[in-house]
N, C-alpha and C positions, 0 to 999 in steps of 0.2 A: 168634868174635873180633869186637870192636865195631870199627868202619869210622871213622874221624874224615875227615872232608871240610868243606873251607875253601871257597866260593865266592865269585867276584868277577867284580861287576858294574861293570866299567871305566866311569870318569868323568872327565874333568878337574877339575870342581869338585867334585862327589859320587860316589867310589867308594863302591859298597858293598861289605861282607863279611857275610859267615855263613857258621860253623861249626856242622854239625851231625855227634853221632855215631850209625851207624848197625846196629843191631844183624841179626843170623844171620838174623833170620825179619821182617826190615825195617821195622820198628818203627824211630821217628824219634824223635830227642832234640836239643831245641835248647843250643848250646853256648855260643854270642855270635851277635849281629848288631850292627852299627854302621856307619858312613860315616869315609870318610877323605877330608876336606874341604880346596879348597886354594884361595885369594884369587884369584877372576878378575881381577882388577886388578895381580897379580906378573907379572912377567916368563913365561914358559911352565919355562925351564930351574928356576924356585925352584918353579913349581907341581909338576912333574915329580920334583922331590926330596923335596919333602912328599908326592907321591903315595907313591913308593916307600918312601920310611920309613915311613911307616904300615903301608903293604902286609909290609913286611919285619918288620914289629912284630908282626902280629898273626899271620902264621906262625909265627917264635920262641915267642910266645906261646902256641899254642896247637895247635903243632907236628901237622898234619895231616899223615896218613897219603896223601894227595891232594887237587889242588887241581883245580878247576873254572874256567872262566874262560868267559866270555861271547865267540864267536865272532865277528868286526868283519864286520859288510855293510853293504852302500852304502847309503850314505843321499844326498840330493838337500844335506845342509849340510853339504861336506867341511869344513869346520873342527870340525863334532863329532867328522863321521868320525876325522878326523887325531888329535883330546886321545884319543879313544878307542881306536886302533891304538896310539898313543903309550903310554897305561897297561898296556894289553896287556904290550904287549912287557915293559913293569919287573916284570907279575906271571909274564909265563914266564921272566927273568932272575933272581927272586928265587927259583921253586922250582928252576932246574938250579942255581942255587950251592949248593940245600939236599940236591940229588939227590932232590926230591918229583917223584912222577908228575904229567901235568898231563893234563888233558880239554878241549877246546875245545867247546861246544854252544853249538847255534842257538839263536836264541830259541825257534823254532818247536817244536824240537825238547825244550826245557825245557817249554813250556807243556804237551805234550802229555804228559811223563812225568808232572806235576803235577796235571794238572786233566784226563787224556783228551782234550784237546782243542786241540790244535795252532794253533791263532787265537781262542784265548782273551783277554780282553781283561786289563790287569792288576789292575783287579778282583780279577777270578775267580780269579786268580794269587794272590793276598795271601788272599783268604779259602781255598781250599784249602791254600796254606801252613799257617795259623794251624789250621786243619781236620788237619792232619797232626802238626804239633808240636803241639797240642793248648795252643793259646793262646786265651786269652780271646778276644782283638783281632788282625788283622793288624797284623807287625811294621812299624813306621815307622822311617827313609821308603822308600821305595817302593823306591830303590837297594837299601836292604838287605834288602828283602822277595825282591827277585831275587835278592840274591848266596844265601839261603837256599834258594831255588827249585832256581838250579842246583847248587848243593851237594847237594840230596836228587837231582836228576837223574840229578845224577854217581853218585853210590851205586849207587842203583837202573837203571841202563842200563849199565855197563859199570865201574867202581870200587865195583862191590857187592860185599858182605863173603863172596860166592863168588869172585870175584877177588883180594882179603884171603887168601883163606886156599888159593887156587891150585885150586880147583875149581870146574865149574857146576855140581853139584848143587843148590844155595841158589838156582840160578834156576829164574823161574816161564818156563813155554812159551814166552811173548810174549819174556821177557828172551833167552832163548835165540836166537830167530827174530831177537831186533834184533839179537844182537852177532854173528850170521850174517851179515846182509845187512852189517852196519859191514864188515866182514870183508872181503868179498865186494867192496865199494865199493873197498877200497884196493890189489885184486890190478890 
């Protein structure tokens, strides 16, 4: 059963998205990728509405089977942190109105399903992307080169298409061992 995973790279002014679908023996296929842009100069509540229409479009759209979202950590400039927890929130209120599963991952934790390497720069992120979906070019802009990242993350680390179809067999040892320790972290 192919996998459809939506990932979003929470933004105030630059959300990204990627949709990719993913097949039994993990094999990547790009769906969409795009930015859902909103005027720093609007008020926060019209930026906030533009966010989420967009966010709410491109699910309709393109109706994933689960959605990925980029985990909010601290950063030293709480007003990004803030536009950022703020999009968050409208992409976990747009998939429970849709009853879509959701996955929260780290950056850290994307880099390394992507590239092996958990402090990867984003770079290395965007040409392993493009290395994976088998693009010419890394996807631009770079928003949506993540929302792509964690979309495959999600797949392959725990919304893989052995979870799709209600079995681990489809996972490889490492896959196994992670969604152990995930496990294990939430008792």
């Amino acid at each position: 059963m192919t996998l459809r995973v939506l990932g979003i790279d929470p933004g105030l002014t630059r959300c990204g998205i990627g949709v990719v679908d993913v097949e039994p023996d993990r094999r990547v296929s790009l769906v969409y990728y795009g930015v859902v842009r909103s005027d720093p100069s609007s008020p926060i509540e019209e930026r906030l509405l533009t966010i989420g229409l967009g966010l709410e479009a491109a699910i309709d759209e393109h109706e994933p089977h689960a959605i990925a979202v980029e985990r909010v950590f601290a950063q030293h400039n709480l007003r990004t942190v803030m536009g950022t927890a703020q999009v968050s929130g409208l992409a976990l209120r747009a998939a429970a109105a849709r009853t879509i599963p959701v996955g929260l991952r780290t950056p850290s934790e994307v880099k390394a399903a992507v590239t092996g390497y958990g402090a990867a720069d984003k770079k290395q992120v965007q040409t392993m992307v493009a290395r994976v979906l088998r693009l010419a070019e890394p996807p631009q802009p770079a928003d949506a080169a993540d929302a792509l990242a964690l979309a495959i993350c999600h797949a392959w680390r725990g919304a893989g298409p052995a979870a799709a179809t209600g079995g681990a067999a489809a996972l490889t040892p490492a896959q196994r061992a992670w969604a152990a320790a995930e496990r294990a972290s939430k008792r």
